[in-house]
C-alpha angles and dihedrals in degrees: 000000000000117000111144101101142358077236104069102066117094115262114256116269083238090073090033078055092051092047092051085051097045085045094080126088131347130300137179107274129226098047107314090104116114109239087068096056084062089051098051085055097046091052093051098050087044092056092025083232099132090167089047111128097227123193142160134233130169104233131054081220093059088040094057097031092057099037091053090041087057094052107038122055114221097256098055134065130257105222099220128159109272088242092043120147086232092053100039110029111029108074087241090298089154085057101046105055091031083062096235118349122148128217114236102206114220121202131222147135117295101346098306119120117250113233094212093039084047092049102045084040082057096041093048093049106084101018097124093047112216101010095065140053117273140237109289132176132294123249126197135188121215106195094034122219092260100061086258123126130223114229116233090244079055089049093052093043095062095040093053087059097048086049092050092060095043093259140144126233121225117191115196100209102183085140097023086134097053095051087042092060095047091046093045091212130122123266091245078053097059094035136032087005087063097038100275108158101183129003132188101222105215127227115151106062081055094056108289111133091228123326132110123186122233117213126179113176092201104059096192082099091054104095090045095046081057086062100052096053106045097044083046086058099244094115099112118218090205106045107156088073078069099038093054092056092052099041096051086038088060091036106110088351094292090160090054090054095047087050096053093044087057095047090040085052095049088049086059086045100049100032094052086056102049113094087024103121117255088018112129133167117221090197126017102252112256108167128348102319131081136184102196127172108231129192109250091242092058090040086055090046099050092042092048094054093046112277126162135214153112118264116221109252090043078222090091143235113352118249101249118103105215112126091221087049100132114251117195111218130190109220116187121182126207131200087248095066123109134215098245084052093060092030090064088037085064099038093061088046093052091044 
């Protein structure tokens, strides 16, 4: 009953294989092996992007971090969610290898940027000229923080108002496969074709040991993305051991499959909760990830019998002592569950 992260889960026999395969004799390092070079021609013909600049790092955090620092200069904001994964849970990465650049944090309803809130947040940013920091780029989350999806409409719309300011769009896709498969669109779709500039393409929270794909579609920043990571210290001597994750995690759509077992898992989750007194969702459940309000005695039951998972606010359990006291609970699912895990989940809960 582990749903704490999608990564805690082991990774699938098929990337443990690849690493064994890429394990024998002796290839060029940082990136000139030539696995990678597959993999460069499998990520354009996925997002039907065959310009795009395409590189690997190891952490979501560095993903993010570079691929903003390429695109803001330290004197100007980055426009991000107020719950984003870049304002709340990387230490101010983004800041720190873009030199400087704050985070402007936009509101809006689960997870999901407000236009309106996006636009007057823009406007605002540079109105007293050099005195203030300056218009920076636009990141979105799809999946957002809260386990919602963005429509593609929803996409566009934000990245019209960013264009019409002169600005980049950044997507952080840690769980871009997740979102994908719910959407049942393409990746050019929910990204360039909506006005996506640049997009970390997540592996490792859908069972890659550690390796997230960098993708700008306009490869003008690639040579000064190069810089950054390697002068940030994510250029990785021995990359095939990346490359080979990533190559055998696009090969037959293997990343497709993980991603709907995830999603299908979370629809087990999520069905077999709702009607069950005291259950609440905070947000309606979009991809594999659930915030659900849970009454303190089913909280105590699930925990008792092992279950794992984060509490919201990550502060802890509230003070009052009613056993039908709301507790708010973070339930992630991963592609490695299986169903008696869930179906006992659920037993306890339901007491």
């Amino acid at each position: 009953m582990f749903f704490a992260s999608d990564n805690t889960g082991p990774i699938p026999p098929r990337i443990m294989e690849a690493l064994i395969q890429a394990n024998t004799g002796h290839v060029m390092p940082y990136g000139d092996d030539p696995i990678m070079e597959k993999v460069r021609v499998k990520i354009r013909e996925i997002f039907e992007a065959p310009e795009a600049a395409v590189y690997l790092v190891a952490t979501g955090t560095a993903a993010n971090a570079l691929v903003l620092a390429t695109l803001a200069k330290p004197w100007e904001t980055i426009f991000g969610h107020e719950i984003s994964h870049i304002a709340e849970d990387e230490c101010g990465a983004p800041e720190f290898y873009s030199n400087g650049a704050k985070i402007t944090l936009v509101p809006g309803e689960a997870a999901r940027m407000d236009p309106d809130a996006l636009r007057a947040a823009i406007r605002q940013s540079g109105s007293k000229g050099v005195h203030s920091v300056q218009r920076g780029p636009v990141s979105i989350t799809q999946a957002t923080e809260a386990g919602t999806i963005y429509a593609l409409s929803e996409i566009g719309a934000l990245t019209e108002i960013a264009r019409e300011f002169g600005l980049k769009t950044h997507l952080d896709g840690a769980r871009f496969a997740n979102a994908l498969v719910a959407l049942d669109c393409t990746p050019a779709e929910m990204t360039w074709k909506a006005g996506i500039d640049a997009v970390v393409f997540g592996g490792t929270k859908n069972g890659l040991l550690g390796v997230e794909a960098v993708i700008f579609f306009d490869p003008d920043h690639a040579w000064e993305f190069e810089l950054l990571r390697k002068r940030g210290g994510h250029l990785f001597s021995k990359h095939r051991y990346l490359s080979a994750q990533m190559d055998a995690y696009l090969t037959d759509g293997f990343w497709l499959d993980l991603a709907r077992k995830a999603n299908a898992n979370m629809r087990r989750l999520s069905d077999g909760q709702r009607g069950i007194p005291g259950i609440s969702f905070e947000h309606e459940p979009q991809a594999n990830l659930l915030f659900v309000n849970m009454p303190r005695a089913a909280h105590e039951r699930a925990t008792n019998a092992g279950a794992q998972y984060y509490l919201f606010p990550s502060s802890g359990v509230p003070p009052e002592e009613a056993d039908d006291d709301p507790i708010t609970c973070r339930l992630t699912c991963s592609w490695s569950l299986q169903a008696d895990q869930i179906d006992r989940f659920l037993h306890l809960v339901r007491g």
